[in-house]
KEDOBA-64703 format. One record per residue (C-alpha): residue number from 1; residue in one letter; x, y, z. Coordinates in Angstrom, 1 decimal, always signed. Layout:
N
ATOM    nr   rest        u        v        w
ATOM   NUM      a        X        Y        Z
...
//
This chain:
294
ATOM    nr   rest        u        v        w
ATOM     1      x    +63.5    +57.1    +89.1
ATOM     2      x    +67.0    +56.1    +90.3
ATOM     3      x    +68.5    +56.6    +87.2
ATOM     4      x    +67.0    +60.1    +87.0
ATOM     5      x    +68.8    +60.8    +91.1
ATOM     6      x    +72.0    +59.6    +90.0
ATOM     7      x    +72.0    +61.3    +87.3
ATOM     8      x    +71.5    +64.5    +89.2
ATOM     9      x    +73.6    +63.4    +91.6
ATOM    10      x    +76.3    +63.3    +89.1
ATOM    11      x    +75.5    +66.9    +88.0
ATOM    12      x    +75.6    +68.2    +91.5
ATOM    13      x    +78.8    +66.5    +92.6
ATOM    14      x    +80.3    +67.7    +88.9
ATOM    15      x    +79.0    +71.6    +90.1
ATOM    16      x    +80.4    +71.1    +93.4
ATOM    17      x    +84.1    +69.9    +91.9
ATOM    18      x    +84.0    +72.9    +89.8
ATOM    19      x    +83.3    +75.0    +93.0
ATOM    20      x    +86.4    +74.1    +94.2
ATOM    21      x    +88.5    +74.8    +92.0
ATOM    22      x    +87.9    +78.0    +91.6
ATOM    23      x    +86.4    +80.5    +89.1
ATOM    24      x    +87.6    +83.6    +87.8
ATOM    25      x    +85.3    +86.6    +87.8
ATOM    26      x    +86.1    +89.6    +85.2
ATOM    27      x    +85.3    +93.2    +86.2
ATOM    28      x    +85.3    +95.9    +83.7
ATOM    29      x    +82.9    +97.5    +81.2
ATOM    30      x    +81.7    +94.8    +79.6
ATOM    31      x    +81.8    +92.3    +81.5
ATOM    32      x    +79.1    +90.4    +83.7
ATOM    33      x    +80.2    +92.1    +86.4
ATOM    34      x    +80.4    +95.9    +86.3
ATOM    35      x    +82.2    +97.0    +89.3
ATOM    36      x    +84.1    +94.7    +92.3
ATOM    37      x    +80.5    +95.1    +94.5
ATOM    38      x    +79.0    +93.0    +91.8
ATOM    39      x    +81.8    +90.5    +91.8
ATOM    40      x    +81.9    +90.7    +95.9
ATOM    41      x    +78.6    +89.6    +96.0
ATOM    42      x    +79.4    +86.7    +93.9
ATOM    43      x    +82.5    +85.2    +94.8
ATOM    44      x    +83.2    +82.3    +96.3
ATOM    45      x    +85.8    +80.5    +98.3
ATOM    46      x    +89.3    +80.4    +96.6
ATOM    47      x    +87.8    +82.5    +93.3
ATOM    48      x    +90.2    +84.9    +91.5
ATOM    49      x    +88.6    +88.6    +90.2
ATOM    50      x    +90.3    +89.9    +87.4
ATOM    51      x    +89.6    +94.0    +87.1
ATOM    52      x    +90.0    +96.1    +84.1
ATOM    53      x    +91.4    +99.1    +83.5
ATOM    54      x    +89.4   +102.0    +84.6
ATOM    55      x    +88.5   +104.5    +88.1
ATOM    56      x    +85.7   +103.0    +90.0
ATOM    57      x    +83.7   +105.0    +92.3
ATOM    58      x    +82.5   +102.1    +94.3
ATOM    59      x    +83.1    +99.9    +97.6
ATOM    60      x    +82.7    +96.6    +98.8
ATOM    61      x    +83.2    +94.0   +101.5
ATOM    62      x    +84.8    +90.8   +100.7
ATOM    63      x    +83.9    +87.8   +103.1
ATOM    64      x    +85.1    +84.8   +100.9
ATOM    65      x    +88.5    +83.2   +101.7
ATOM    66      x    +91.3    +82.3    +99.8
ATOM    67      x    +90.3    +84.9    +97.1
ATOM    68      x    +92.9    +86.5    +94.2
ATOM    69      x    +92.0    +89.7    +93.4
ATOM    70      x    +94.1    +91.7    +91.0
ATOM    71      x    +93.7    +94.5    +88.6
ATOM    72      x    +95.9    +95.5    +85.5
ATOM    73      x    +99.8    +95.9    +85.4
ATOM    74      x   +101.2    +98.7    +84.3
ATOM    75      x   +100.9   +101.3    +82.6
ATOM    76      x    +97.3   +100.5    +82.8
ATOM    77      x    +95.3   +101.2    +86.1
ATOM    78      x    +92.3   +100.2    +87.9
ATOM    79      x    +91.5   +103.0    +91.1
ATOM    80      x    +89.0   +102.5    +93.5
ATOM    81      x    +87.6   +105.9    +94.6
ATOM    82      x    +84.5   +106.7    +96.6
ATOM    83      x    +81.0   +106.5    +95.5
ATOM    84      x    +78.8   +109.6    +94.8
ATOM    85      x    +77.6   +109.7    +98.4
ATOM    86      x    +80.9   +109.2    +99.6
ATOM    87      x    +79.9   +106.2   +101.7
ATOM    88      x    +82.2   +103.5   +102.9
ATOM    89      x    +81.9    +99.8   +103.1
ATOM    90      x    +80.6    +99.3   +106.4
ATOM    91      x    +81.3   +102.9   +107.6
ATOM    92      x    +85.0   +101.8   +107.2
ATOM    93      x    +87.1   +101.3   +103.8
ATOM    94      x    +86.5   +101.3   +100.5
ATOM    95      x    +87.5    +98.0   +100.6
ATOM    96      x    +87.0    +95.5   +102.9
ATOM    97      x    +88.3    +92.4   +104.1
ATOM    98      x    +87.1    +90.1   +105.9
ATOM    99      x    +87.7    +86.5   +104.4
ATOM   100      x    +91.1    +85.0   +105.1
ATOM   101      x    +94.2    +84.5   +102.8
ATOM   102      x    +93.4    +86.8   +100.4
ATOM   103      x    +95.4    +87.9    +97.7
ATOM   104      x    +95.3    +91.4    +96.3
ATOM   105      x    +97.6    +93.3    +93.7
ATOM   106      x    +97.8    +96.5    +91.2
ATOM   107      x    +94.9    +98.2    +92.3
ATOM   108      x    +94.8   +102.1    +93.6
ATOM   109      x    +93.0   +103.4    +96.6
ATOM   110      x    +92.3   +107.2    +96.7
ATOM   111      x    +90.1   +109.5    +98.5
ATOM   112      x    +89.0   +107.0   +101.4
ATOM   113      x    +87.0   +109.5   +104.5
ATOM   114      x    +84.2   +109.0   +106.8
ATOM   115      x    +82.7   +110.6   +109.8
ATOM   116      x    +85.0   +109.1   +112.0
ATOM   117      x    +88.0   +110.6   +110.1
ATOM   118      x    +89.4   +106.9   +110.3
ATOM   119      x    +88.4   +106.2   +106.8
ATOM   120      x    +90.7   +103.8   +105.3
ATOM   121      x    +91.5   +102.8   +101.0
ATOM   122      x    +92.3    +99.0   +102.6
ATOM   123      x    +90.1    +97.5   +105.8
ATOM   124      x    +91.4    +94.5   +106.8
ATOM   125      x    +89.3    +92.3   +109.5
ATOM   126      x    +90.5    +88.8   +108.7
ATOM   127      x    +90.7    +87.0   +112.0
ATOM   128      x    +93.4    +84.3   +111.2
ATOM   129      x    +95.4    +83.3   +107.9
ATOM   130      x    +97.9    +86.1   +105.3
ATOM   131      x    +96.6    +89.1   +103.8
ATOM   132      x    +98.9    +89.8   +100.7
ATOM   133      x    +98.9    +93.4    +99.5
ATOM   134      x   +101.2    +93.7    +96.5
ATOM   135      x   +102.0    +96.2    +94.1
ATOM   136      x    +99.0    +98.9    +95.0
ATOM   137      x    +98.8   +102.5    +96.0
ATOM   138      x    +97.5   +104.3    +98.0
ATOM   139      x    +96.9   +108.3    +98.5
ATOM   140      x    +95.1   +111.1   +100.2
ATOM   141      x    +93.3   +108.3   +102.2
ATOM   142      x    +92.3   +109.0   +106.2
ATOM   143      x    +94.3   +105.6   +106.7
ATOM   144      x    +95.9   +103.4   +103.8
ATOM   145      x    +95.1   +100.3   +105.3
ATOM   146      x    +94.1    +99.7   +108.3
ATOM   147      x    +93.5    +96.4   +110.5
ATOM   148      x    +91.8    +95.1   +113.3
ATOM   149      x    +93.1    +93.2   +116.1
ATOM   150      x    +93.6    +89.6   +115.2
ATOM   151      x    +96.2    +87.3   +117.3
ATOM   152      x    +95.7    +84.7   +114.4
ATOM   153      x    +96.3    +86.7   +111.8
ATOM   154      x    +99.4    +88.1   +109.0
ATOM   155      x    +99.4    +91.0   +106.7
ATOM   156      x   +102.5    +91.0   +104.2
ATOM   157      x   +102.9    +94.4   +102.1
ATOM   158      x   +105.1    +94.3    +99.2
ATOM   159      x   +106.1    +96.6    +96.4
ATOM   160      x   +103.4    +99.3    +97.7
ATOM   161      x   +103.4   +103.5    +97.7
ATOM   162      x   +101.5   +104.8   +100.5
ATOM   163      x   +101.7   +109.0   +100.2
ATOM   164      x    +99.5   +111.9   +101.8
ATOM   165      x    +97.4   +109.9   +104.1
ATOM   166      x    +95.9   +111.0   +107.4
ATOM   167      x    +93.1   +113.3   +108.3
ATOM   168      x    +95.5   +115.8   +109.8
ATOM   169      x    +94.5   +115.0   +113.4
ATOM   170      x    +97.7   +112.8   +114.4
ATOM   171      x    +95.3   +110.2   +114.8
ATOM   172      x    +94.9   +107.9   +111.0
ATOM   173      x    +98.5   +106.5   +109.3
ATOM   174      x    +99.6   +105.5   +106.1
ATOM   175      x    +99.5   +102.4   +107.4
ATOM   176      x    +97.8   +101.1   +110.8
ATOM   177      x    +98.1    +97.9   +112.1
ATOM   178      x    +96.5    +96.2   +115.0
ATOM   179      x    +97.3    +93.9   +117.6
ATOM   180      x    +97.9    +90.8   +114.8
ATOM   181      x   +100.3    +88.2   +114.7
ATOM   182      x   +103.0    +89.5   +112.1
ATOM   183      x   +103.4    +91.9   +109.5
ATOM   184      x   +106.0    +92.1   +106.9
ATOM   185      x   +106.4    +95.0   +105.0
ATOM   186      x   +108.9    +94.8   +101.9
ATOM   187      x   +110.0    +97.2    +99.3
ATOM   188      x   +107.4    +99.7   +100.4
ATOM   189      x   +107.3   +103.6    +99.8
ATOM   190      x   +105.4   +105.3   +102.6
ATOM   191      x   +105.9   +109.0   +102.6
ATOM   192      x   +104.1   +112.5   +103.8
ATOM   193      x   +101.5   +111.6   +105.8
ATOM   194      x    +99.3   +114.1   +107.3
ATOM   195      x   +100.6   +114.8   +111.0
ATOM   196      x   +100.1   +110.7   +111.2
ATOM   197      x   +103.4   +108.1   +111.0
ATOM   198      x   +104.3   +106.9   +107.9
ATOM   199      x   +103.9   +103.3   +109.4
ATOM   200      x   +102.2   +101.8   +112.8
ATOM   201      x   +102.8    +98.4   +113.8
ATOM   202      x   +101.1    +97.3   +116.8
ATOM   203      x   +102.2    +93.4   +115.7
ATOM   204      x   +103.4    +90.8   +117.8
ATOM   205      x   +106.4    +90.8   +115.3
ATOM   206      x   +107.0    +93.4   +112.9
ATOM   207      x   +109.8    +92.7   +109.9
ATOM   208      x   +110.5    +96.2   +107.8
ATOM   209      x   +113.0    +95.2   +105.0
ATOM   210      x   +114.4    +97.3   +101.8
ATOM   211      x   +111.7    +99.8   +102.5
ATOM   212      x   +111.7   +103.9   +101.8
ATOM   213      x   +110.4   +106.3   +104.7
ATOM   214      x   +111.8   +109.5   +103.0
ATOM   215      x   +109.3   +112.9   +103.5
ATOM   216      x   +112.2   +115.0   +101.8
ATOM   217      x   +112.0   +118.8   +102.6
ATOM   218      x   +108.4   +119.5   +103.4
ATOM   219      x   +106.8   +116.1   +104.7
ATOM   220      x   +104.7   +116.7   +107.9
ATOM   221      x   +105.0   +112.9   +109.0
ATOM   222      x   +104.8   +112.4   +112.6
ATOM   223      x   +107.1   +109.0   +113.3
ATOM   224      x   +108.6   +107.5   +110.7
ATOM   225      x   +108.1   +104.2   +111.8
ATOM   226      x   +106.1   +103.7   +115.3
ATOM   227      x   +105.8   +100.2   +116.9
ATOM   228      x   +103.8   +101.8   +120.1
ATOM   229      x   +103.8    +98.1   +122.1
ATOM   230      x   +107.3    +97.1   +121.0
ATOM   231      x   +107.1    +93.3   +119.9
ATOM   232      x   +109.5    +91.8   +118.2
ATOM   233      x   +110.7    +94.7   +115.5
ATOM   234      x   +113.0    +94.1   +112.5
ATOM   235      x   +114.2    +97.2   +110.7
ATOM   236      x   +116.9    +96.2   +107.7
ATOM   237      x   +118.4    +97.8   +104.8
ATOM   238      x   +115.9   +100.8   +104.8
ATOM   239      x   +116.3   +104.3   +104.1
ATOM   240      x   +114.5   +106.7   +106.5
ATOM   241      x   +114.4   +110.5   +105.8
ATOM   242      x   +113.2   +113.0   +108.1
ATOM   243      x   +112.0   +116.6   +107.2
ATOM   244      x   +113.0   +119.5   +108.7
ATOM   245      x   +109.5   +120.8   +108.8
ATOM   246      x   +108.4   +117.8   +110.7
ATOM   247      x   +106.1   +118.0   +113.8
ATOM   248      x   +108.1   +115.6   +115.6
ATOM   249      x   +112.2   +115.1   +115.4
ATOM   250      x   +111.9   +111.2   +116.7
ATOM   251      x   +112.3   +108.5   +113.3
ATOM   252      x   +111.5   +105.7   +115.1
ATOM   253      x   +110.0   +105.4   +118.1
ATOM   254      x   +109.0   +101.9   +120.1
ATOM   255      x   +107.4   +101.2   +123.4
ATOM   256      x   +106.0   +104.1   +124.4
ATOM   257      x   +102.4   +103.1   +125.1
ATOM   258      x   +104.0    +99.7   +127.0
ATOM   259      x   +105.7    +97.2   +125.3
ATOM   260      x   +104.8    +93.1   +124.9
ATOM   261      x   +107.0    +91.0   +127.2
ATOM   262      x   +110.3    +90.0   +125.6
ATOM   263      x   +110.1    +93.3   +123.2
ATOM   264      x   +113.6    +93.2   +121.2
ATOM   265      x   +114.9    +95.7   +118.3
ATOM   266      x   +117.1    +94.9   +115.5
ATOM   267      x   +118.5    +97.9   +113.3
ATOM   268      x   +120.0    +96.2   +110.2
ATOM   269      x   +122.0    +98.0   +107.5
ATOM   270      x   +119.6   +100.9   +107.6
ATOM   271      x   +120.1   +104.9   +106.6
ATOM   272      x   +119.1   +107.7   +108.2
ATOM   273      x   +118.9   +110.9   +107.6
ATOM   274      x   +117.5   +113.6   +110.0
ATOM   275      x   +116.8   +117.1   +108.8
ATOM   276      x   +115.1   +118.2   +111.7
ATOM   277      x   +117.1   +119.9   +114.4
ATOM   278      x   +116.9   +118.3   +117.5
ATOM   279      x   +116.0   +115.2   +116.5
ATOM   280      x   +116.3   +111.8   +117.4
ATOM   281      x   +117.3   +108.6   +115.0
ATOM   282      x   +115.6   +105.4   +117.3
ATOM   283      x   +113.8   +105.8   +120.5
ATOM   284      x   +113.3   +102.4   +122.2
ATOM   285      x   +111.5   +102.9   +125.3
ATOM   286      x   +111.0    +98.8   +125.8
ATOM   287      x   +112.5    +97.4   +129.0
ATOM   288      x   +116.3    +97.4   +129.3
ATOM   289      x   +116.4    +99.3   +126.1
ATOM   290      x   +118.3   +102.7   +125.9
ATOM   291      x   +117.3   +105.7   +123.1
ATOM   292      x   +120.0   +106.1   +120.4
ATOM   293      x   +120.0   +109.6   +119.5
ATOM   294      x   +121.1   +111.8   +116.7
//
């Protein structure tokens, strides 16, 4: 009998090593797991999920942490898109997130709406830890990603096209951040959003670097870049266009629902260009802060 307990001691403790390290999941036609809702309900702590090429009309919530989740490089594609009955994860994203430090890359996010017209392709409710979004898209969603407030918590963009999001209210972004710790946001191209900025940052500290805000001749994007509370806000080596048809003439605007203590704004190597007549290149309304007009 004791030989037969250690022995399946040994086989649990072997399982559980395995655990840790990781798995990788496969998603595709094919595989064992169809669509990402199958792997979702799988996964475990610190897995990776590798999705095939293909559009799935499907949405999920991910609650395991430290999870790599990447679909195809180019010129192959996987898009998430919304289900038959056009419900959301949760009422809220296609995908959602709410383990911590998870990775996800070269995926697509269309056609994200809800009832709430806050629909978003990306949810993001991690409370603590980095969300890393690299090398997605997404378009025609009520929000690209969107996040809740989390004082513990990062969200670094890289190497992502957000274009045509918004419900057309003035109210949903291209991308929406809440009340988080910091969010980094490099090489991205956000671009004609629907009466809604092209980025909102309500961050503690925001960092915007070699980034492209450009609606050209017929974008209807609100703010280019809107940090409502202030915080500490980095804008470097960026290009920022504004459209003459826009329905506001301000680029970048900061502190206008009340900024965080110690609010500061650094403009780094940036261009702008404003097509809209009057308008207005930065708009700092923080403490001790002037506007810098066009």
């Amino acid at each position: 009998m004791k030989l037969k307990l250690h022995a399946l001691f040994l086989a649990w403790a072997v399982s559980c090593t395995a655990h840790v390290a990781g798995v990788t999941i496969a998603v595709g036609a094919g595989e064992s797991c169809a669509t990402p809702s199958d792997a979702a309900k799988i996964v475990h702590d610190g897995d990776t999920v590798l999705i095939r090429p293909g559009v799935y009309h499907d949405v999920c919530t991910w609650r395991a942490s430290r999870l790599t989740i990447t679909g195809p490089r180019p010129p192959a594609c996987a898009t998430i898109v919304p289900p038959t009955d056009k419900q959301l994860a949760g009422g809220k994203g296609l995908w959602v997130v709410d383990g911590c430090d998870v990775s996800i890359s070269d995926m697509s996010f269309e056609g994200a709406k809800c009832n709430d017209k806050n629909g978003a392709g990306l949810w993001i409710g991690a409370q603590s830890g980095t969300t890393r979004v690299e090398r997605c898209s997404f378009s025609l969603n009520e929000n690209g990603i969107l996040t809740s407030a989390a004082p513990r918590a990062e969200l670094h963009i890289e190497r992502c096209r957000f274009h045509g999001c918004g419900h057309g209210d003035g109210y949903s972004h291209n991308i929406y951040v809440g009340r988080i710790a910091r969010l980094v946001c490099r090489q991205i191209d956000s671009s004609h959003c629907r009466n809604g900025h092209c980025l909102k940052s309500r961050a503690l500290v925001t960092e915007i670097l070699d980034s492209r805000f450009d609606d050209g001749d017929d974008g209807l994007s609100s703010y280019l870049v809107n940090c409502p509370n202030g915080g500490q806000v980095l804008l470097s080596r960026s290009t920022l266009v504004q459209s003459p048809v826009a329905p506001n003439g301000i680029m970048v605007s900061l502190g206008e629902e009340g900024a965080y203590p110690g609010s500061t704004f650094r403009d780094e190597g940036n261009r702008f260009e404003n097509r809209r007549t009057p308008g207005i290149k930065v708009r700092n309304m923080c403490p001790a802060a002037n506007a810098d007009s066009l």
